[in-house]
N, C-alpha and C positions, 0 to 999 in steps of 0.2 A: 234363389227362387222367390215368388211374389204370390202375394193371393190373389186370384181374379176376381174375389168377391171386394176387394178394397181396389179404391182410385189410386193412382200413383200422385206423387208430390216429387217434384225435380227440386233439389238445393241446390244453387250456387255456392261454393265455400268458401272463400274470401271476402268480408267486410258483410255476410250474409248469418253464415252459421259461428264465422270465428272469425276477428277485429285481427286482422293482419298487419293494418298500415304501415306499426310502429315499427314491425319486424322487416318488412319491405324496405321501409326509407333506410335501416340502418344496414341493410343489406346493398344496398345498391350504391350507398355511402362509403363503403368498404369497398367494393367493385372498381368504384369511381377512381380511391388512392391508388389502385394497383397500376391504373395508367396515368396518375400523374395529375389527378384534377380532384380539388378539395370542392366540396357542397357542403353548406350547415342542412341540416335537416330538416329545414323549414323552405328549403329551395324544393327539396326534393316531393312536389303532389304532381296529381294532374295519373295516378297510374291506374286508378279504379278503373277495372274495365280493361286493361290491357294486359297481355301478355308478356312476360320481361323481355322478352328480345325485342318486341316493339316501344315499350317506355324504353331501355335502352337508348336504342335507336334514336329515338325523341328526345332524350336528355344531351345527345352528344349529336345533336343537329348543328346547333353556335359552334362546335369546336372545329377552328380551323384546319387543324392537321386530323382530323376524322377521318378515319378508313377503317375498313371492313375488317383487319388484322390486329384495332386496337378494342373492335366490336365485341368480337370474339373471345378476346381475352377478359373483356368485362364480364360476358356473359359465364362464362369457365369459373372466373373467380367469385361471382356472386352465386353458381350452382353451388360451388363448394362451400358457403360460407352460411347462406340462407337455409338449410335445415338447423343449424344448431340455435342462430339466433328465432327462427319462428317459431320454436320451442320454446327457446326463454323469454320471448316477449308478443307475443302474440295472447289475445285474453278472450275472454266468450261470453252473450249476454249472462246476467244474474237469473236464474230460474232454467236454464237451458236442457239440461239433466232431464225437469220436469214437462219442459214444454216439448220434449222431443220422444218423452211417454208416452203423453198425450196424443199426440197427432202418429203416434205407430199404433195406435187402439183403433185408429182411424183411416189408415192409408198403409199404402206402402213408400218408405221414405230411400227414395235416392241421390244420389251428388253425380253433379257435374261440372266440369271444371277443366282450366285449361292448367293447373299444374300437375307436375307427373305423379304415377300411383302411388309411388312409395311416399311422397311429399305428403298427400293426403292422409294417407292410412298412418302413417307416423301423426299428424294433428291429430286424428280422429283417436288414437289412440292416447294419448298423451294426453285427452281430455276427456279419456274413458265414453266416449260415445260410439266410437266405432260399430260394436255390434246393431245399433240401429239402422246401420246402412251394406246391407248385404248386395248389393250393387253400387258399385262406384265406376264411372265413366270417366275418362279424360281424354281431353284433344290434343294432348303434347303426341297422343298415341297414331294420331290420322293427321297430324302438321297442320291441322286449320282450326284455329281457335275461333272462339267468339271471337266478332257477333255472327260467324259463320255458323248457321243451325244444324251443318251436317252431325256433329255428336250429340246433335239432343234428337235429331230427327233417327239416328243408328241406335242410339238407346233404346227409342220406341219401338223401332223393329224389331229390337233384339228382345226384348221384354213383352211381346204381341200383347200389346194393348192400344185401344184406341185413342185416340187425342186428343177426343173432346173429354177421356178420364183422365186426363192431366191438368196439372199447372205446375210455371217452374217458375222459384220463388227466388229473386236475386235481387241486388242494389246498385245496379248499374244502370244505362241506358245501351252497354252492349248485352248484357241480358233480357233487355226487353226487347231489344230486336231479334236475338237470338229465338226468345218465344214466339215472335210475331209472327217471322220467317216459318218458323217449322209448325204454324198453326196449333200454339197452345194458348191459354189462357193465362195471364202473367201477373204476379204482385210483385210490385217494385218495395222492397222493405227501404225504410224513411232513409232518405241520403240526403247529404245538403252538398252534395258536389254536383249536382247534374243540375245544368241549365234549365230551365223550364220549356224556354222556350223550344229546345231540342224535343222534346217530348211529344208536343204538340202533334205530331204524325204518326205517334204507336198506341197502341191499345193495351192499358195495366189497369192495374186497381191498387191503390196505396193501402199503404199501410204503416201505422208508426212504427211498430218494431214486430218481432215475430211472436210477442209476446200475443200482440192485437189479433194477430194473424191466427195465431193458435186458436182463442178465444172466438173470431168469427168463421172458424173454419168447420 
């Protein structure tokens, strides 16, 4: 349930509400040995923004003997392996507890995302925030992830509010198209992975960290 007297707030969850990277590279690092291909973990960026079947995908572009049967197996062994480590190595801003007070005093806070439910609700609880987020969306659930806008646009429906009471807060540049698309207003939280000049063609409003975000919200 949501109040209709408070505005809704979209979280993206990844590198937004909780610093995933390090769990990702080492996840996808492990995937990699299953079929026979070693990466240092400093190979493995470029995934902000993507959904692991497509970094995947992307990672095993160069590999010569590439086929769909060693895809699959990647993907298999990196599901299996990536909840235990985004537990243990995954970490969340300093103040987060209190900044996510704050802005439920204020709004109503929801996640969307293209990892699946349980992937999330296990973070969310594991860093004891969970109950701030009594709707949670994912696109693993409709097979179209960002920067496809149909799960943040099915959210709004589902939630009957209008759109100019939104914004969805992510660090991506498939987040901000994600927002553009479904006609919200979007704060890009500070990344230093997206090109600039990509940006040039969508509509956000920065912001250093969600610290700032809280504070100007």
């Amino acid at each position: 349930m949501i109040s209709k007297s408070k505005k809704i707030i979209f979280f993206d969850l990844d590198g937004t509400l909780i610093d995933t990277n390090l769990a990702i590279g080492l996840s996808v690092q492990v995937a990699l040995k299953k079929i026979g291909i070693r990466r240092e973990l400093n190979e493995l960026f470029g995934f902000e923004g993507k959904n692991i079947e497509t970094y995947l995908e992307w990672v095993l572009r160069e590999d010569k003997q590439n086929n769909r049967a060693k895809l699959h197996i990647c993907i298999s062994e990196y599901k299996k392996i990536a909840p235990r480590l985004h537990l243990e190595f995954s970490e969340i801003e300093d103040g987060l507890f209190e900044i996510l007070e704050k802005l439920d005093s204020k709004a109503n806070l929801v996640i969307i995302s293209d990892k699946p439910i349980g992937a999330i609700t296990s973070l969310l609880c594991h860093f004891k925030i969970l109950h701030f987020f009594p709707n949670i969306f994912s696109s693993s659930e409709i097979k179209e992830p960002k920067p496809s806008p149909k799960i943040l646009i099915d959210a709004i429906k589902f939630l009957e509010v209008k759109k100019e009471n939104c914004v969805f807060v992510g660090n991506t540049l498939s987040d901000i198209i994600t927002g553009n698309k479904a006609g919200v207003n979007v704060v890009l939280i500070g990344s230093n992975s997206i090109n600039r000049d990509e940006l040039k063609d969508w509509k956000y409003t920065f912001k250093k960290n969600l610290k700032h975000f809280c504070l100007d919200y």
